[in-house]
C-alpha positions in Angstrom: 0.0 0.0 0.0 1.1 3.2 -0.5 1.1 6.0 2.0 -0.8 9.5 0.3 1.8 12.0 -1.3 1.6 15.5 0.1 5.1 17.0 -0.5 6.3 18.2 -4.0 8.5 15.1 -4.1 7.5 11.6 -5.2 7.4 8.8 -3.5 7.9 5.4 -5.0 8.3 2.6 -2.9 5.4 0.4 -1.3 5.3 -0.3 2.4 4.7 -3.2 4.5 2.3 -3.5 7.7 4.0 -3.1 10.8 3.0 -5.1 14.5 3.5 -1.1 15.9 4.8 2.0 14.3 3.7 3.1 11.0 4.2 1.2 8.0 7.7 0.6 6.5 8.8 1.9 2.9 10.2 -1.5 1.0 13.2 0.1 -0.4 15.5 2.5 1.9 18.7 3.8 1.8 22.0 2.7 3.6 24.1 4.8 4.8 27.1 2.8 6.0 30.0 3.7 4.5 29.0 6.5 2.4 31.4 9.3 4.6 31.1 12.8 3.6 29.0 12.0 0.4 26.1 10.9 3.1 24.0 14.4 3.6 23.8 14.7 -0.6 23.0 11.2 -1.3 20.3 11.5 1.2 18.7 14.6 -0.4 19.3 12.6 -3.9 17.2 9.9 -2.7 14.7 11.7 -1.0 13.9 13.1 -4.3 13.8 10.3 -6.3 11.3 8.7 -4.2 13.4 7.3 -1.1 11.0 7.7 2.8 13.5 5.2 4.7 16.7 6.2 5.7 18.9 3.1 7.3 21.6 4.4 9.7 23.4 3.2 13.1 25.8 5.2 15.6 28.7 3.3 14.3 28.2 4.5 10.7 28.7 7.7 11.5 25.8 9.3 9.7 23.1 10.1 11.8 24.8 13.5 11.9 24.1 14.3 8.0 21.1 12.5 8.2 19.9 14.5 10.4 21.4 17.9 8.5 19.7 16.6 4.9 16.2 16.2 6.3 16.2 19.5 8.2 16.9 21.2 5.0 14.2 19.3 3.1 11.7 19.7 5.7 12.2 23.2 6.5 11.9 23.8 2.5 8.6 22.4 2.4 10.2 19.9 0.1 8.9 16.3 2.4 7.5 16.4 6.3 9.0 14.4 8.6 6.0 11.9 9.1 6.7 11.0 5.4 10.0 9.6 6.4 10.7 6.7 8.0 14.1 7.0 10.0 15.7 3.3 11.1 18.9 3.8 13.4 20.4 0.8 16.3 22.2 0.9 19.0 25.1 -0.5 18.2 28.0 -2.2 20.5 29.0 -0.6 23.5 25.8 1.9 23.3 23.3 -1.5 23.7 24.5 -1.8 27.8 21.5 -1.4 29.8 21.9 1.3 31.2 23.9 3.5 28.1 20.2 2.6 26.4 18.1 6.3 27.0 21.2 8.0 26.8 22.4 6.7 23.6 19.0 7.1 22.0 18.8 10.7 23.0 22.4 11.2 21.5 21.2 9.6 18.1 18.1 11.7 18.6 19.7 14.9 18.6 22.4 14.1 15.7 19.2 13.0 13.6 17.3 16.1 14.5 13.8 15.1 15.2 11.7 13.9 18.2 11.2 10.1 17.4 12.7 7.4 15.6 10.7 5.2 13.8 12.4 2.0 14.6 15.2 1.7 16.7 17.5 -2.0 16.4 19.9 -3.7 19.1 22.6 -4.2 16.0 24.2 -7.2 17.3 22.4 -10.0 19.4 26.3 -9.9 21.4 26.9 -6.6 23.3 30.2 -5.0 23.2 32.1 -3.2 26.4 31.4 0.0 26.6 34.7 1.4 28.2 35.7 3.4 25.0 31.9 5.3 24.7 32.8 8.5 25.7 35.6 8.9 24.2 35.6 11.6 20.9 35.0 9.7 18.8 33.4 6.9 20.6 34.8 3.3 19.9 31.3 1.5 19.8 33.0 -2.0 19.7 36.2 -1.9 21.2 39.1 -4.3 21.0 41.8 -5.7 23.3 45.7 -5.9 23.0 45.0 -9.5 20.9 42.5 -7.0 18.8 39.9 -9.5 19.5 36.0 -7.7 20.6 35.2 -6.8 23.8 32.3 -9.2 24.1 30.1 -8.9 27.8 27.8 -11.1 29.1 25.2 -8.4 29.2 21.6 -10.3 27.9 20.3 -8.5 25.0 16.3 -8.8 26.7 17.9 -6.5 29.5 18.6 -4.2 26.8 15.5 -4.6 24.9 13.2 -3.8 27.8 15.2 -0.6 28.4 14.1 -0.4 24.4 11.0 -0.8 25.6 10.4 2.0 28.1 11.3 4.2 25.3 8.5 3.3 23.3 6.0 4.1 26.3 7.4 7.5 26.5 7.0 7.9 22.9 10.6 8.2 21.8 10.8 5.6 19.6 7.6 4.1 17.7 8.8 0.4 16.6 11.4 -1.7 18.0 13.3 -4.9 16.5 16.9 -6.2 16.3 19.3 -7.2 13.3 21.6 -10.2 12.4 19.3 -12.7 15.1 18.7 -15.7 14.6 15.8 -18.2 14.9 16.5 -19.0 18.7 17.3 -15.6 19.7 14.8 -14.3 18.1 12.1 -16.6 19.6 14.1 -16.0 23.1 13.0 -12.2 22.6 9.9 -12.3 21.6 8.7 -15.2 24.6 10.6 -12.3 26.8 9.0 -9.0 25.2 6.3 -6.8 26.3 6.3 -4.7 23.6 6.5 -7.8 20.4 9.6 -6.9 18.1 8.5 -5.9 14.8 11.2 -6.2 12.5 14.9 -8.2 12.0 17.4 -7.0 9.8 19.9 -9.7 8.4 21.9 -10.4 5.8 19.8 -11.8 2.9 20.8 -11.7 -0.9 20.8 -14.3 -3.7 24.2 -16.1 -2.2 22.5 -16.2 1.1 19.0 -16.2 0.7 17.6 -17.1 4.5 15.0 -19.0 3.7 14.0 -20.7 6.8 14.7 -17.3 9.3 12.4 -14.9 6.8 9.8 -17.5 6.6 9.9 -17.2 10.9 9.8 -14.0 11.2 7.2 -13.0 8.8 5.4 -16.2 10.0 5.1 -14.1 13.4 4.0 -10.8 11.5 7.5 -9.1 12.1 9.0 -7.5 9.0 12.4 -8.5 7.3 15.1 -6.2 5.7 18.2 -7.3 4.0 21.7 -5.6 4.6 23.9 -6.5 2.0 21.0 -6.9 -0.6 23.4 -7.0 -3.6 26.0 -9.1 -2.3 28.1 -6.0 -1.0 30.0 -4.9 -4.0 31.7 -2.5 -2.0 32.9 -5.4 0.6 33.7 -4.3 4.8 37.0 -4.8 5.9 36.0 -7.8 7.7 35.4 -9.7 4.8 38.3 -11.0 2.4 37.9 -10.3 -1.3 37.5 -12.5 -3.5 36.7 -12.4 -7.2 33.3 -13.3 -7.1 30.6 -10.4 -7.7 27.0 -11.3 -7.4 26.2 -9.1 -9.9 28.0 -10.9 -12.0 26.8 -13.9 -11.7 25.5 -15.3 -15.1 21.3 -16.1 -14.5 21.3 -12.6 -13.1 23.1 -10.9 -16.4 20.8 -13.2 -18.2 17.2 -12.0 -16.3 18.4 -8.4 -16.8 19.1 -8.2 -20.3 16.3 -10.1 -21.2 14.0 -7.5 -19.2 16.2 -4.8 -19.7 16.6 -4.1 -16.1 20.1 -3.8 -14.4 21.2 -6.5 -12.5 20.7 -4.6 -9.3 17.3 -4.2 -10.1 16.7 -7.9 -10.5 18.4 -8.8 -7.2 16.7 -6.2 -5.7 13.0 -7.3 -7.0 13.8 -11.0 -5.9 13.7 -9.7 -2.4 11.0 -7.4 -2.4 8.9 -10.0 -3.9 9.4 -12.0 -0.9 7.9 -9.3 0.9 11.6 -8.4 2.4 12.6 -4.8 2.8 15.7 -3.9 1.1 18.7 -1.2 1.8 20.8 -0.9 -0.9 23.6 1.8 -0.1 25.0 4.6 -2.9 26.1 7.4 -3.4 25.7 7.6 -6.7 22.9 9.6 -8.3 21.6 7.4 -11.1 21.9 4.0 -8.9 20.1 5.7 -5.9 17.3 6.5 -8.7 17.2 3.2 -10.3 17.0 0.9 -7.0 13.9 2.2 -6.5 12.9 1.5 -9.5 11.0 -2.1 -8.6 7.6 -1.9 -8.6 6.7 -1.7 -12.4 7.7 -4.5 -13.5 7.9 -8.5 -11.6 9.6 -11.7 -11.7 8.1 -14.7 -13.2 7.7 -18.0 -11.0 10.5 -19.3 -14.0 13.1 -16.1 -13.2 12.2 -16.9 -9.5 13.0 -20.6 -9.6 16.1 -19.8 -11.4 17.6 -17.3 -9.3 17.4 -20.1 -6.3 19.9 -21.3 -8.3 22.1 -18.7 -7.6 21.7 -19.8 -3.7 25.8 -20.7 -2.4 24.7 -20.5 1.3 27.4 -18.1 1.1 27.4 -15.5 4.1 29.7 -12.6 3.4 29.7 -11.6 7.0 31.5 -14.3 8.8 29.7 -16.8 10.4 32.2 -16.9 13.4 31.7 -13.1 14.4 31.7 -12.5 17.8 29.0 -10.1 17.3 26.5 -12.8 16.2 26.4 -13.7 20.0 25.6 -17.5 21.5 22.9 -18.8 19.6 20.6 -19.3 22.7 
């Protein structure tokens, strides 16, 4: 369904029914990694048609977030209940008791009075003995350079989440990169039901069995790394494989005359997953929202399963993933 248009700018995407909080726009933009090109490639996708903006405090970009949406709102160009605004406490800022300050923190870098849906990022919470310092160290490492991983339970952290909500600070909450266990473990736990989990999802690593959970429980699903990270993190070693390479994917988009982001992209939204492709370039922010005129036949389906490696491309031995309890 899409949400009425009142500003002068379009929007594009379709949305999908939340357990609480508004709807959430199917295509938003990532923001990790995009450094100082963040604040204009925000305004460049707000205007093609972009109302969810994907951050965290360890990407560094609530900050021009936050700058990009105050110039477009106070222009009369979108209103801020247009936009849907994702950010997550990440590492050190998901200790129990860093929760209401760290939200307030992300609150005043993004400029506005809520946040949409706020995410623990990792299931594992870091130390948070390097917070404060300028700027803060969010997951901090010891002499060996190996996380500093505490045995603080996430479901203290989440019903600090929680109170947040009732104050009306935050309107949604969820986590990211769970798994089936810990997310049934939360939501058994939760007052307040978590409505969405972000994970890693793409045609390598399609998730099958986790999307089919969650959604099975009416909690939405995004994908981080929706394109197979082109632009790999650190943490992962290259390799010469590109998913958007990968031959039944050329094929689909020539033959439709889509690029192959678009198909990869449209394999996921079809499974009712919410997708975040990052860029800061102007014509791919414009044409990865450009999915919902066209669809994938049951054959183009069937054969992109094909595509399926069970390949993570965040490492399935990060600490951050937490014991799977």
């Amino acid at each position: 369904m899409n949400t009425p248009n009142t500003s002068s700018l379009m929007d594009v995407s379709s949305r999908l029914k939340m357990l609480s909080g508004k709807p959430i726009p199917q295509v938003g933009l990532g923001t990790s990694r995009t450094g100082s090109r963040c604040t204009e490639a925000v305004k460049i996708a707000i205007e093609a048609g972009y109302r969810h903006l994907d951050t965290a405090q360890t990407y560094f970009t609530e900050t021009d977030i936050g700058d990009a949406l105050a110039e477009l709102i106070d222009s009369g160009k979108v209103t801020r209940e247009e936009m849907f605004i994702t950010t997550k406490l990440s590492g050190g800022s998901g200790q129990p008791h860093r929760v209401r300050e760290q939200t307030a923190i992300s609150l005043q870098k993004l400029k506005t009075g809520y946040i949409d849906l706020l995410l623990i990022h990792f299931p594992a919470i870091c130390s948070d003995e390097m917070l404060d310092k300028d700027p803060p160290v969010f997951f901090p490492r010891d002499e060996n350079n190996k996380l500093i991983i505490t045995d603080t339970d996430y479901v203290d952290t989440y019903r600090e989440m929680e109170k947040l909500v009732d104050e009306g600070l935050v309107k949604a909450l969820g986590v990211s990169s769970f798994s089936i266990k810990q997310v049934e473990r939360l939501w058994n736990a939760a007052r307040i039901k978590p409505t969405n989990n972000q994970i890693e999802c793409h045609a390598w690593f399609p998730q099958y069995e986790l999307v089919e959970f969650c959604q099975k429980k009416g909690m939405t699903v995004s994908a981080y790394f929706p394109l197979g990270s082109p632009v790999r993190p650190f943490y992962v070693p290259q390799d010469d494989e590109v998913l958007l390479q990968e031959p039944i994917i050329v094929e689909i988009s020539e033959r439709l005359n889509r690029t192959p982001a678009q198909i990869l992209l449209r394999f996921l939204v079809q499974r009712n997953i919410v997708v975040i492709p990052k860029s800061v370039n102007k014509d791919r922010i414009a044409s990865n929202i450009q999915l919902f005129d066209f669809s994938l036949s049951e054959s183009d389906l069937e054969k992109i399963k094909l595509v399926n490696k069970g390949k993570r491309l965040m490492p399935p031995d990060n600490l951050l993933f937490g014991v799977d309890k």
